[in-house]
Structure formats: C-alpha cells, structure tokens
N, C-alpha and C positions, 0 to 999 in steps of 0.2 A: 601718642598719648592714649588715643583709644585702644591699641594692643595691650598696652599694660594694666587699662581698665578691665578689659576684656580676660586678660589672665586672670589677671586676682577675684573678680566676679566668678571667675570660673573653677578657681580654685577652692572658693568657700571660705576659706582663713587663710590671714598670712599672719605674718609673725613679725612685729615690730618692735626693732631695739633701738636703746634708747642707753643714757649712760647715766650715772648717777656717781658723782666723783668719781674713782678710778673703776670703776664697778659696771660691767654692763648689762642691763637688765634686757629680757625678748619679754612678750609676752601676746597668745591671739589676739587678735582684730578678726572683724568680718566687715565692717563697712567701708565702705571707699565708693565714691561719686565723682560725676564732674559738673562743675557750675563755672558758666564764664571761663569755661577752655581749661580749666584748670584741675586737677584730683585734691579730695577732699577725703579726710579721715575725719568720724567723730571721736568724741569722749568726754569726761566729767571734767569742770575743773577740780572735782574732790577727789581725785587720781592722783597717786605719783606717778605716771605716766606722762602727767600733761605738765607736773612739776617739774619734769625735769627738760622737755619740750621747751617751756620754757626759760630753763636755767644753760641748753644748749642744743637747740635746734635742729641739731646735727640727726638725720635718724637713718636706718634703713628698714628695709623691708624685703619678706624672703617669702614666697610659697612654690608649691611644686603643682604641674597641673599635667593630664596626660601626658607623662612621661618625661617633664621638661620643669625646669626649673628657673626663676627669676630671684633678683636681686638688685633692690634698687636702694642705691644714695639720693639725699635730700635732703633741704632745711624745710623743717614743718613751719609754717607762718600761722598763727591764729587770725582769722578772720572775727571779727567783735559785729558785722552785720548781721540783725536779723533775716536779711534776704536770705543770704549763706546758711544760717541756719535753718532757715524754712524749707530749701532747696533739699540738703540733707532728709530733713522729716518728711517730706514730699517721694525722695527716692525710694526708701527702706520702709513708711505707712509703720506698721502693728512693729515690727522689728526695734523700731528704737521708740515708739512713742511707749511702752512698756516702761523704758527707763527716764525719759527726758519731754518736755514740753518745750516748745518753742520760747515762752520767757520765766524759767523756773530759774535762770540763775545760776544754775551747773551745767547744762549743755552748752559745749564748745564745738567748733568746728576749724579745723586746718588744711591749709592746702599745701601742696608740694611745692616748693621751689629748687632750681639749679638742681634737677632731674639727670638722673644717668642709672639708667636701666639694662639690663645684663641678661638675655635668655641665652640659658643653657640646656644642652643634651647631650645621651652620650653617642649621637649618631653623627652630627653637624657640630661647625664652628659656633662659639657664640655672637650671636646679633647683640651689637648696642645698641642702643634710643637712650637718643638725649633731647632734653627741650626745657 
C-alpha cells in the first residue's frame, strides 16, 4: 500500500474515473493519504464526483510516474469521521484548507477498499499489489 501511495504522491495527479449511468467520467485528483493503514482521497460532497461515488463505488485510478504507469481498481467507502477528516487536512496543510474546513459540511473523505493495483513499464512485467 505504501508503493501505490508513493507513486501517486509522486506522480503529482492521477486521474479518477468514476461512471455516471452508462457514461464514464476521469477527471484530476492530487490528494491521496493514508490514515489507519488505509489510502484516502478527498473531495466536496457538492461534486458529481462524489455523487456518483456514491451511486457506485466502483472507481479506478491511473497516473504515470518516471517512466512507469499505474492502475488501480477499488470501492471508494466514504468515511463520515472527523478524525479521517482531520488526518486529510493535517496531510495536505494550505492545499486543501483553501477549499474545505474540517466542519464546513462539504469536505468528504474516502478510502480505498478491495485494492488491485497494476504497475506497468515498457521494460519489465507488470507487478500487482492487492490488499
């Protein structure tokens, strides 16, 4: 789990898709943490983003990082703790307090579950990680 943190931290943006009826929408991220062993995305609930997160869980996620690329499957779970939120705004400081306050009401935060992560290159096999 801390490789895949470690990519995406490293990669600066990934791209999280998401579906919306038959329709699948990407769109950038840059946050990602871990709290309690687990990776953590933010966002607003005034998103469709986060509407459709929770209309189907189902998401992935894609960045490219020297020279190598990742792709991870997952269900996003919203965490409704302000611990988990605090963890979040603790990680990222000036980055996210710009958009959200720990009890404003629109910041969410989710964690990854039933993880299966995929690095690819064009020199090597790809490595899974799952957890």
């Amino acid at each position: 789990m801390e490789r895949i943190l470690e990519f995406l931290k490293s990669a600066g943006v990934y791209y999280l898709a998401t579906n919306e009826g038959d329709q699948p929408r990407v769109r950038p991220f840059g946050g990602i943490s871990m709290y309690e062993g687990k990776l953590y995305i933010p966002t607003s609930n005034k998103k469709k983003v986060f509407k459709q997160m929770m209309t189907n869980p189902k998401v992935e996620l894609c960045a490219m990082s020297n020279g190598k690329w990742i792709r991870i499957e997952a269900k996003a779970v919203c965490d409704q703790r302000r611990e988990a939120r605090k963890a979040m705004l603790d990680a990222y400081g000036e980055a996210l307090t710009r958009m959200y306050s720990l009890d404003d009401g629109i910041f969410e935060v989710l964690y990854l579950e039933d993880v299966t992560a995929v690095v690819y290159s064009f020199s090597s096999e790809p490595e899974v990680i799952s957890f």
